[in-house]
C-alpha positions as CSV (number, residue, x, y, z in Angstrom):
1,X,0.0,0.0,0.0
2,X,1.1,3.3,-1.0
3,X,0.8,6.2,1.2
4,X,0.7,10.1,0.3
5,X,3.0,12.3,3.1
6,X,1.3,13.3,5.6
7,X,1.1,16.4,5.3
8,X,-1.2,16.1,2.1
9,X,-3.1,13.5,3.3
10,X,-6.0,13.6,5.5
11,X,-5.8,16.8,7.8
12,X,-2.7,17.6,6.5
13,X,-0.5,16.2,9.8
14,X,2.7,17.8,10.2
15,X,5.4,14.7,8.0
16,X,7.7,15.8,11.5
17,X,5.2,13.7,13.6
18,X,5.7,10.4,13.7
19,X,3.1,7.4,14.4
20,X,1.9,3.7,13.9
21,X,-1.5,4.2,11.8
22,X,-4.3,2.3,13.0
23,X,-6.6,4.5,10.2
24,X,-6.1,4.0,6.4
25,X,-8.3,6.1,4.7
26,X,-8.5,5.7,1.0
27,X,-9.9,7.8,-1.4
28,X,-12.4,6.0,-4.3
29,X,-14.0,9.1,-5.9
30,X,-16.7,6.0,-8.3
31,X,-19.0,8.1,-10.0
32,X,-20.8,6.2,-12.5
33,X,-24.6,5.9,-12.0
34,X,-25.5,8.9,-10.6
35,X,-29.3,10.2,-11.7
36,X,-29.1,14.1,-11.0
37,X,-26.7,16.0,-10.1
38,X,-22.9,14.7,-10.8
39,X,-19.8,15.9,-9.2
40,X,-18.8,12.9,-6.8
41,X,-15.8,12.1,-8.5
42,X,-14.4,14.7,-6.9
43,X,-15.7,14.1,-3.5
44,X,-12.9,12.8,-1.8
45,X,-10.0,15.3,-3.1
46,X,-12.4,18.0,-1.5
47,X,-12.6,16.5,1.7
48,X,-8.7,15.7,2.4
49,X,-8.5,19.3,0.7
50,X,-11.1,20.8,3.2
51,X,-9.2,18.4,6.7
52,X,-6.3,20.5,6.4
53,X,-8.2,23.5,8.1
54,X,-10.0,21.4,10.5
55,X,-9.1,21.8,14.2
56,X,-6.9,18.6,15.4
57,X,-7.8,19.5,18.9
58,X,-11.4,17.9,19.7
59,X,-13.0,19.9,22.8
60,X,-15.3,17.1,23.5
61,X,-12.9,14.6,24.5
62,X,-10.3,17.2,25.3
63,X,-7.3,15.9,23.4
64,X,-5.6,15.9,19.8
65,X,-7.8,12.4,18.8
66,X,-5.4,12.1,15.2
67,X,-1.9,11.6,17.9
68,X,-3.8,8.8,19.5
69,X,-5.3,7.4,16.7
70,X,-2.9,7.1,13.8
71,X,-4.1,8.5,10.0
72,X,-2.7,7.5,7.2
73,X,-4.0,8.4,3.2
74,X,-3.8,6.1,0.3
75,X,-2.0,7.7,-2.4
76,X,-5.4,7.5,-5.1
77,X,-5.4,5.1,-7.9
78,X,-7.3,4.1,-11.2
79,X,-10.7,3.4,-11.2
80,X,-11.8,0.7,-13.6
81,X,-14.3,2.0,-16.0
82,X,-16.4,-0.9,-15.3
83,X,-18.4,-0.9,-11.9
84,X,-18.3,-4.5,-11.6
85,X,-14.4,-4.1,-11.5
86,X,-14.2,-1.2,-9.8
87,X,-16.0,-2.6,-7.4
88,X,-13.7,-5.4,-6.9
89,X,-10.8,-4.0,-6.4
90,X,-12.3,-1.7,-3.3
91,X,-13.4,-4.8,-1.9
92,X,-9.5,-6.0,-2.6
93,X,-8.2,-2.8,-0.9
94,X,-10.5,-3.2,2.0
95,X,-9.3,-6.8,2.3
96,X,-5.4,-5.8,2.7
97,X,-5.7,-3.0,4.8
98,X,-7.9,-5.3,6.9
99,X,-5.0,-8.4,6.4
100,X,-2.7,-5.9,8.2
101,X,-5.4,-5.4,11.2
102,X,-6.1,-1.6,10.1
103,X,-9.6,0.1,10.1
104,X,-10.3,1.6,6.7
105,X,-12.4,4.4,5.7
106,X,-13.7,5.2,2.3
107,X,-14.1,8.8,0.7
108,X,-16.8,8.2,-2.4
109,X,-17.8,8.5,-4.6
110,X,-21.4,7.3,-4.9
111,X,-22.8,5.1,-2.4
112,X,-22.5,2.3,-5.2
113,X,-19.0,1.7,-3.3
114,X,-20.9,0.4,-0.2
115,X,-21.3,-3.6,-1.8
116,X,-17.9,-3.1,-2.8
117,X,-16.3,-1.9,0.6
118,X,-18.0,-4.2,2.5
119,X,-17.4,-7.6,0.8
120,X,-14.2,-8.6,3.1
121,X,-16.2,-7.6,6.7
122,X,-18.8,-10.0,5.3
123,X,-16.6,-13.1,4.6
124,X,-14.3,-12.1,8.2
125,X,-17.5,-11.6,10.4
126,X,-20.7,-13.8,10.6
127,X,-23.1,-11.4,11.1
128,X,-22.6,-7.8,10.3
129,X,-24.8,-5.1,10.8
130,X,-24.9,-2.2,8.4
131,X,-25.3,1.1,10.0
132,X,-27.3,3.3,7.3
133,X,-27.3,7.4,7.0
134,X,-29.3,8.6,4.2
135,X,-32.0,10.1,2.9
136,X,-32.8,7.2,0.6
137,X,-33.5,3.8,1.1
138,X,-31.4,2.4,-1.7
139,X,-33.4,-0.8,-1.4
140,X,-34.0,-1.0,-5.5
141,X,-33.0,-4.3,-7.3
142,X,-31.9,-2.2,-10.0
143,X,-32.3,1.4,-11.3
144,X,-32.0,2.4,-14.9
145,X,-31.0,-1.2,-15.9
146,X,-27.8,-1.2,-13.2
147,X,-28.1,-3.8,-10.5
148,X,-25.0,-1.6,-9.0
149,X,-26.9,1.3,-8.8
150,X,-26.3,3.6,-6.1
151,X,-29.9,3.5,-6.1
152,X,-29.7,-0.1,-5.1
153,X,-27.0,0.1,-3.1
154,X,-28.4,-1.3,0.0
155,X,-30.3,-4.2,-1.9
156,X,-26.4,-5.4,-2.8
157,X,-25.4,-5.1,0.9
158,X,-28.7,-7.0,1.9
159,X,-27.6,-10.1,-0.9
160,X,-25.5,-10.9,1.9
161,X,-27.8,-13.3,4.7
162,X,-25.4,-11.9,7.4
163,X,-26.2,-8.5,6.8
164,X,-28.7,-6.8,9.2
165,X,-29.3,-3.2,8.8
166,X,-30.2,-0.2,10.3
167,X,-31.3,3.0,8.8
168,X,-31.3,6.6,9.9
169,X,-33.0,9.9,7.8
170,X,-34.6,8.1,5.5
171,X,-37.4,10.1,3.6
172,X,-37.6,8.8,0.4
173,X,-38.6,5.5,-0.7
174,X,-40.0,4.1,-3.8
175,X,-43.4,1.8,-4.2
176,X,-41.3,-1.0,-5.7
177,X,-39.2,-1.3,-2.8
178,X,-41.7,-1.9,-0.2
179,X,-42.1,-6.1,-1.1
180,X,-38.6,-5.9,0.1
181,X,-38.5,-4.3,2.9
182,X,-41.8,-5.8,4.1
183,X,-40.1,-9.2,3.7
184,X,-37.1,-8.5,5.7
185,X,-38.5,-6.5,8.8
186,X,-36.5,-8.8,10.8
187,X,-33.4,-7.8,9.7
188,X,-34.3,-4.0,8.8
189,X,-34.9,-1.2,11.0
190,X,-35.8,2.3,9.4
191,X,-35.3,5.4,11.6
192,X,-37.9,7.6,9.4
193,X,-36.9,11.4,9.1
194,X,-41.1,12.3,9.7
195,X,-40.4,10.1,13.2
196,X,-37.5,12.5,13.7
197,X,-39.2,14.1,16.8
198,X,-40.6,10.4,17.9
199,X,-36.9,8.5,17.1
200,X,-36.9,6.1,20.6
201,X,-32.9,5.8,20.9
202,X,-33.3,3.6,23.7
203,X,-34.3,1.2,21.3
204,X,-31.2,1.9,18.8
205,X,-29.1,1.7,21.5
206,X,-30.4,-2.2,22.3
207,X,-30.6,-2.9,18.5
208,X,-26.5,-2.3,17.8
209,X,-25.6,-3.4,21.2
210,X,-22.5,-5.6,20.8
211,X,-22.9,-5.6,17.3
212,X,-20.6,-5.7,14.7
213,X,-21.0,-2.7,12.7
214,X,-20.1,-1.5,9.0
215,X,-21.0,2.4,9.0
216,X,-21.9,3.7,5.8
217,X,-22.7,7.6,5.8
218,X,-24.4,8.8,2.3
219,X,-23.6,12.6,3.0
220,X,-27.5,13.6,1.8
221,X,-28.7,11.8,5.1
222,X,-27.9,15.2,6.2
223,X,-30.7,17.6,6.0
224,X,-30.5,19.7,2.4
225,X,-30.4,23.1,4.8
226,X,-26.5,22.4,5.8
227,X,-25.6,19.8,2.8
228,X,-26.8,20.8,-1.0
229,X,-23.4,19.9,-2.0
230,X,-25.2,16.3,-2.7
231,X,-26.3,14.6,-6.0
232,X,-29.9,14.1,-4.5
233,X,-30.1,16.2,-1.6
234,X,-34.1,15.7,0.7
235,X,-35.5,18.4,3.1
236,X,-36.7,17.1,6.2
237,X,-33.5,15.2,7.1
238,X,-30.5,15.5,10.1
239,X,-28.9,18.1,11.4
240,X,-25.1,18.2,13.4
241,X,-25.6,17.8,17.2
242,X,-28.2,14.4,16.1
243,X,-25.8,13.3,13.8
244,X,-23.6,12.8,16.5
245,X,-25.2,11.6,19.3
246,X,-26.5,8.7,17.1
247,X,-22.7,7.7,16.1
248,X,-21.8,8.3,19.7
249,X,-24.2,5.7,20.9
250,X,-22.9,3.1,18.0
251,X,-19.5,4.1,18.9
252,X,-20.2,3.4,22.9
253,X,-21.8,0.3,22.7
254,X,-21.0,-1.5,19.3
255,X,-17.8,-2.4,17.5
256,X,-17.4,-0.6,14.2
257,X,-15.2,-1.9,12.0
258,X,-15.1,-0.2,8.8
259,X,-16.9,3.5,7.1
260,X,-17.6,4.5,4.3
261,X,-18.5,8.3,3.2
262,X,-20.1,9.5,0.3
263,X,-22.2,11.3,-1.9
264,X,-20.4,14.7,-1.8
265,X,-20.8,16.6,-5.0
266,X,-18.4,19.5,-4.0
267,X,-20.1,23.2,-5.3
268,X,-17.1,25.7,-6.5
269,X,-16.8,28.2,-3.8
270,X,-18.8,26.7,-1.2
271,X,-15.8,25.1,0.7
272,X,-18.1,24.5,3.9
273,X,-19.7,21.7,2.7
274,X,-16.6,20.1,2.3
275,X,-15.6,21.3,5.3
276,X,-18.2,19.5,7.0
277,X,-17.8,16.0,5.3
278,X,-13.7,16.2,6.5
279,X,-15.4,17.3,10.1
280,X,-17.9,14.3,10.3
281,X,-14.9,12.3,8.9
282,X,-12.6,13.5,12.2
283,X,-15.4,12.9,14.4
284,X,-16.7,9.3,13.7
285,X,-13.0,8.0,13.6
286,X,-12.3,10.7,17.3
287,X,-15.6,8.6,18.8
288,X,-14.8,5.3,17.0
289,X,-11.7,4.9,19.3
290,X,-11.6,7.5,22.1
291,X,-15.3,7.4,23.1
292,X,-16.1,4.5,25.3
């Protein structure tokens, strides 16, 4: 694996500081079957980009989380044409950095990476549960002819009979996915964004107890107010402080083993969207292994 310095990687870490990584994070900017607005090739350039200006120092947990941590960046590579193949050889990168006991996280891209990323955790775990931000269900078996769709990106996940999932911010769902869903209630559970006010955390927190957990974080989750810099972006969906209490409570009493974030269609000039994604990015690695 090939690593850029540090200092041009991910939050732009001074290349005099030295560390053991225990983060790879590997930027996979797939954009092939978007449906509106296009962009998220350059998704993850933006976000390493937009990390250098983050603040290292986290006042929530009242330390420098990256020096405890460990952060390295892949140095980006060639993405096959073909999804089938591009989705391949994210599931071979995954696979490695997991072979050398690292925790990877993905910058997409579209959220067709998901069935990609996750393909090693499937085969190494028996039962993984897949925890879902996103405005969309992604539960289609195919959209516009492309089973890879990252309309169906959550149908490709759910091929896989270990995979539970559960769902936060979802407000848009199509009549052809409901046979589905109805069929596997007893391995899906949908945090709807019109339950917003009603959401029982109690009973998220029992759901992903001791659990296994893949994160996957489709960036219009978010509500459209503080992220239009999305390919599909929803009203109606989460806001910050939420956001994080929910991956606080996965992070406290599950294991998560792997993230991917995606959907960010960067808008020229609006840095802070960016800004946010890189932020987000700081904070669910900070409360993946400092908050417990």
């Amino acid at each position: 694996m090939k690593y850029i310095s540090n200092k041009n990687g991910f939050l732009g870490i001074d290349n005099k500081f030295n560390f053991k990584e225990k983060v790879v994070v590997v930027p996979f900017g797939l954009e092939k079957t978007v449906s509106y607005g296009g962009g998220t090739k350059n998704g993850p350039k933006e976000i390493i980009k937009a990390s250098h200006q983050v603040e290292l120092y986290d006042e929530e947990l009242n330390c420098e989380p990256y020096k405890r941590i460990g952060i390295k960046t892949l140095k980006p590579f060639k993405i096959n044409k073909d999804i089938k193949k591009a989705l391949k050889k994210i599931s071979s990168v995954n696979e490695e950095i997991l072979n050398k006991k690292l925790f990877p996280i993905t910058f997409g891209g579209e959220h067709s990476i998901t069935p990609g990323c996750i393909a090693p955790f499937v085969k190494r775990y028996k039962k993984l549960c897949l925890l879902h931000f996103d405005a969309h269900a992604d539960l289609r078996e195919s959209y516009n002819g492309e089973k890879f769709s990252h309309a169906s990106a959550i149908k490709r996940c759910l091929d896989y009979n270990n995979v539970s999932l559960i769902s936060f911010g979802i407000r848009n769902i199509s009549k052809s996915e409901l046979p589905f869903l109805k069929k596997n209630l007893h391995r899906i559970n949908i945090f709807w964004a019109k339950d917003k006010s009603k959401w029982n955390l109690k009973k998220f927190k029992r759901l992903i107890k001791n659990k296994t957990v893949y994160l996957t974080f489709d960036v219009d989750g978010l509500d459209s107010s503080i992220m239009p810099a999305t390919g599909t972006p929803e009203p109606g969906g989460l806001l910050w402080d939420e956001t994080l209490n929910i991956i606080k409570i996965a992070a406290k009493n599950s294991n998560i083993v792997g993230v991917d974030i995606n959907e960010l269609a960067p808008i020229k000039g609006f840095n802070s969207y960016n800004f946010l994604v890189a932020k987000l990015a700081y904070k669910i690695l900070s409360y993946k292994f400092l908050y417990k």
